[in-house]
C-alpha positions in Angstrom: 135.0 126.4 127.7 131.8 127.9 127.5 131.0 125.6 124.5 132.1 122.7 126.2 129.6 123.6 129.3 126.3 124.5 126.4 127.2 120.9 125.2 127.5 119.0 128.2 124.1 120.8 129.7 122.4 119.7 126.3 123.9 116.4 127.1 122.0 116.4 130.5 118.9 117.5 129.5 116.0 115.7 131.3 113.7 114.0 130.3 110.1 115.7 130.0 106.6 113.8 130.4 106.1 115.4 126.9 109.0 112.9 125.4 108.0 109.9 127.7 104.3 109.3 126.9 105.7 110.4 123.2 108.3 107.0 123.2 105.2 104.9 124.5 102.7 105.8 122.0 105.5 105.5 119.4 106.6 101.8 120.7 102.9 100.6 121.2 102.2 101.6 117.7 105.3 100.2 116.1 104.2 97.1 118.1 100.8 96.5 116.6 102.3 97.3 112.8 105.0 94.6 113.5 102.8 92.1 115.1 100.7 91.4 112.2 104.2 91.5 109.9 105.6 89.0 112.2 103.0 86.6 112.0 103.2 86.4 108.4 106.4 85.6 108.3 106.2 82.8 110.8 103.5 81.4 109.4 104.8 80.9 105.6 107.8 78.8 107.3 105.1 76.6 109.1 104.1 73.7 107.3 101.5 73.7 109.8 100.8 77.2 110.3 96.7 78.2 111.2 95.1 80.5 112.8 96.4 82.1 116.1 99.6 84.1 117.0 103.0 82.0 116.8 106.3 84.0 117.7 108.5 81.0 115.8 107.3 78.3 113.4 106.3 75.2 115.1 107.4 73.0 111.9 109.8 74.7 110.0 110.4 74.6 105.7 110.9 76.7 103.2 109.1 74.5 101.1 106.2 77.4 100.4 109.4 79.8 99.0 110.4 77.1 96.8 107.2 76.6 95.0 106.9 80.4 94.4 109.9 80.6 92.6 109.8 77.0 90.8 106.0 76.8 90.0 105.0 78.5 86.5 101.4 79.6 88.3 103.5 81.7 90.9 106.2 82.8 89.5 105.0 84.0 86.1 102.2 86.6 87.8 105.4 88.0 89.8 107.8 88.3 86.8 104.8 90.5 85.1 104.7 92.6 88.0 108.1 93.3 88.0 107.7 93.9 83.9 104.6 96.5 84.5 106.6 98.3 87.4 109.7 98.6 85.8 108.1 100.0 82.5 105.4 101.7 84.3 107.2 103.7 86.5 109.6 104.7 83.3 106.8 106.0 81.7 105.4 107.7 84.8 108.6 109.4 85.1 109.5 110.3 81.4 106.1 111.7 81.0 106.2 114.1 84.1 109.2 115.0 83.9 109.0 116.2 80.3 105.5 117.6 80.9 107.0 119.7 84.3 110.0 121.0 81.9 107.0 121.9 79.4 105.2 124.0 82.4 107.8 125.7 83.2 108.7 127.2 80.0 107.7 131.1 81.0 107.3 132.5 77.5 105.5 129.2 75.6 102.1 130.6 74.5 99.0 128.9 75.9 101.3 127.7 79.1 98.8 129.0 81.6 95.9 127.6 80.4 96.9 123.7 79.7 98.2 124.3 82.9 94.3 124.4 84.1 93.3 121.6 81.6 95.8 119.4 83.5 94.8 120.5 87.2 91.1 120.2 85.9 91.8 116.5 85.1 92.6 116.2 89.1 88.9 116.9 89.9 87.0 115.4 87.1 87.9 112.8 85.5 85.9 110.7 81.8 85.1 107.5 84.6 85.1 104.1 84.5 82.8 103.1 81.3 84.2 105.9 79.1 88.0 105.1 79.7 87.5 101.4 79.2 85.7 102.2 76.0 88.7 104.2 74.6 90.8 101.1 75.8 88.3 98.9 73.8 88.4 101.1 70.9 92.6 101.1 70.8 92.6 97.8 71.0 94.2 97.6 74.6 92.6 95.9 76.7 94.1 91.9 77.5 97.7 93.8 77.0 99.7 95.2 79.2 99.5 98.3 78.0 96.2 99.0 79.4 97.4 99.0 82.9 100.8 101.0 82.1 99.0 103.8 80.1 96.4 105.1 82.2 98.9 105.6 85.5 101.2 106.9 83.5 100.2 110.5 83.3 99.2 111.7 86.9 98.9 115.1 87.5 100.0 115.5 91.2 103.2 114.3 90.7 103.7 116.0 87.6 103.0 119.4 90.0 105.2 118.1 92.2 107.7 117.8 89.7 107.1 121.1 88.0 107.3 122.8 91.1 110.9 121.1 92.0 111.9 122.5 89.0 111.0 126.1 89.5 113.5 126.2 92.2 116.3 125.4 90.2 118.2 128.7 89.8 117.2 130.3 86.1 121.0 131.4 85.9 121.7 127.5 85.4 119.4 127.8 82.6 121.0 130.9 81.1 124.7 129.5 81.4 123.6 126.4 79.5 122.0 128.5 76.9 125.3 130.9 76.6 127.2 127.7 76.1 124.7 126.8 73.0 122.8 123.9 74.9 119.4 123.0 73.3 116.3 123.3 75.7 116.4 119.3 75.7 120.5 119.5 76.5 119.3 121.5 79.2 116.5 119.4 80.3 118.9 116.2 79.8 122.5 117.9 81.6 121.2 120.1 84.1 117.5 119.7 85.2 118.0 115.9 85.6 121.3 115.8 87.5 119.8 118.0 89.7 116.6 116.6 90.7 117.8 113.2 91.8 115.9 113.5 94.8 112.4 114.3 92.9 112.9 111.6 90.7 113.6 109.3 93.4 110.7 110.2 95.8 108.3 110.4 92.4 109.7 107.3 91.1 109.1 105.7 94.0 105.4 106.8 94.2 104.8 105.2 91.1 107.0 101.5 91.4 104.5 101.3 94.8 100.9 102.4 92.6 102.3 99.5 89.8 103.4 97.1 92.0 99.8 96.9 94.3 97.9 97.7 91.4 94.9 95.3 91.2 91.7 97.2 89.4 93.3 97.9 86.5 94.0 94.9 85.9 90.5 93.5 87.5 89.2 95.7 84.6 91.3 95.5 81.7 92.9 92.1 81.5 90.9 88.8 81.2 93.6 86.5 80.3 94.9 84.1 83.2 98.2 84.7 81.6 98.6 87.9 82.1 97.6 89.0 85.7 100.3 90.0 88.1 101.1 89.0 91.1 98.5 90.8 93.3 95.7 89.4 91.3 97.2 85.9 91.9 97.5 86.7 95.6 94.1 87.5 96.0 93.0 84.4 94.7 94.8 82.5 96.7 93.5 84.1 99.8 89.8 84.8 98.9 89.2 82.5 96.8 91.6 79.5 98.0 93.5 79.2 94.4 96.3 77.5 95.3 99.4 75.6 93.7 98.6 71.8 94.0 101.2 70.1 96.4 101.5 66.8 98.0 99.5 67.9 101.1 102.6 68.3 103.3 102.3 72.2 103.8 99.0 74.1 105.2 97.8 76.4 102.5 98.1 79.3 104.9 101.8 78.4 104.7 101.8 79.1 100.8 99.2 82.3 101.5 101.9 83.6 104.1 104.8 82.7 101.4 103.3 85.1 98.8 102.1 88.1 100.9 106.0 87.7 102.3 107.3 87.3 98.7 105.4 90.6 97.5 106.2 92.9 100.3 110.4 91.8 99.7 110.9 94.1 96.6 110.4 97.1 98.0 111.9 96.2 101.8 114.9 96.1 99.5 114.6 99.0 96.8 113.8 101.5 100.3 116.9 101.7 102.1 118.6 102.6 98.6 116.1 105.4 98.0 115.6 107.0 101.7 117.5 109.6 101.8 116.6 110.9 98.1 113.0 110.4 99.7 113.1 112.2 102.8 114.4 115.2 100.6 111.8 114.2 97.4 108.7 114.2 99.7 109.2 118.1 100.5 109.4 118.6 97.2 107.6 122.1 96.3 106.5 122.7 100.2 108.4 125.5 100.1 108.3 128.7 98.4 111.1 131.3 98.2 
């Protein structure tokens, strides 16, 4: 009974002026980030879209969708996007999660210390000039491998990533060894399965750096062929570098069309990952 009566009070509970003027600021702010999304969608299914807020197209097609995916200008840049993201944030992955495993290995000699090399790199890094020269000297640059490689090793999430895996329990790591696992069995059937949620909210971090990556490529790549879809968006909006068409659609339509088309990826991919993200994004906030 007395439960019953805690619930039902809880259930009652007014509202303070704390929680009102909270649910305003909250709706007024979701407001102005949905207002601007909203008008880019509207606008890339009006063939006569322009300048000025529309809440629903005044001429509607889907024209501007069709080009993106039937035109070789459009749709190649966003097929190497999708090939730069998906190998890019393999890489990212493989290389900080073997690095963390590396960091974490108490008695390795010297552990301490490229520890500090590694941090060190988050402070100082050789610059622009110097890094393209090594690209120029490895014969990278106009490949794709020149805007994979250098994201592939960062340093904060490969701390993040260490630190998620000093709070697996070391008894894990002592049963595997007792049952004659390797150090990579262990790294492969017991740190892995256990870190989906570091892996996801990493993983994540570095699908979003490849996908809206744009100076890398600015720097590294100067063949047409091979810039992804965010270079090909900003020409179309800065420097009006659109798909020739019969003149039916308005070329903010076919602007509107590709922001729209390059924001879809990950409005799908995030529901998936949310609630390995909401746990990922604590990852090594707290210490036992």
């Amino acid at each position: 009974m007395a439960q019953t009566t805690a619930v039902y009070v809880k259930k009652k509970r007014k509202l303070k002026p704390f929680d009102i003027v909270n649910a305003i600021i909250f709706i007024a702010i979701s407001i102005v980030i949905l207002l601007p999304i909203w008008k880019v969608l509207v606008d890339s299914f009006d063939a006569t879209s322009g300048y000025g807020l529309s809440f629903l197209p005044r001429k509607f097609t889907a024209e501007a969708y069709r080009m993106a995916i039937s035109r070789a200008d459009l749709y190649r840049p966003f097929l190497i996007s999708i090939l730069v993201t998906a190998t890019g944030t393999f890489v990212g992955l493989m290389l900080s999660t073997l690095g963390a495993y590396v960091l974490i290995q108490w008695e390795m000699p010297g552990r301490n210390f490229l520890s500090y090399v590694l941090l060190f790199t988050m402070l100082f890094s050789g610059g622009m000039i110097p890094t393209y020269i090594v690209m120029m000297n490895l014969h990278l640059t106009n490949t794709l491998w020149s805007v994979i490689l250098p994201m592939g090793i960062n340093v904060y999430n490969l701390v993040l990533m260490r630190n998620f895996f000093e709070g697996i329990p070391a008894s894990l790591d002592e049963a595997a060894k007792i049952d004659g696992c390797t150090p990579m069995g262990i790294f492969f059937k017991v740190v892995l399965p256990l870190s989906k949620a570091a892996l996801a909210a990493i993983g994540l971090m570095f699908a979003v750096s490849y996908w809206n990556d744009y100076t890398n490529f600015k720097i590294y790549i100067t063949n047409n062929s091979l810039f992804n879809f965010q270079m090909k968006l900003r020409s179309m909006v800065m420097d009006s570098d659109l798909p020739m068409d019969d003149g039916s659609l308005s070329p903010n339509t076919l602007q509107n069309a590709a922001i729209i088309i390059a924001m879809i990826p990950f409005m799908i991919i995030y529901p998936f990952c949310q609630d390995y993200f909401v746990q990922g994004v604590n990852v090594g906030a707290v210490k036992e």
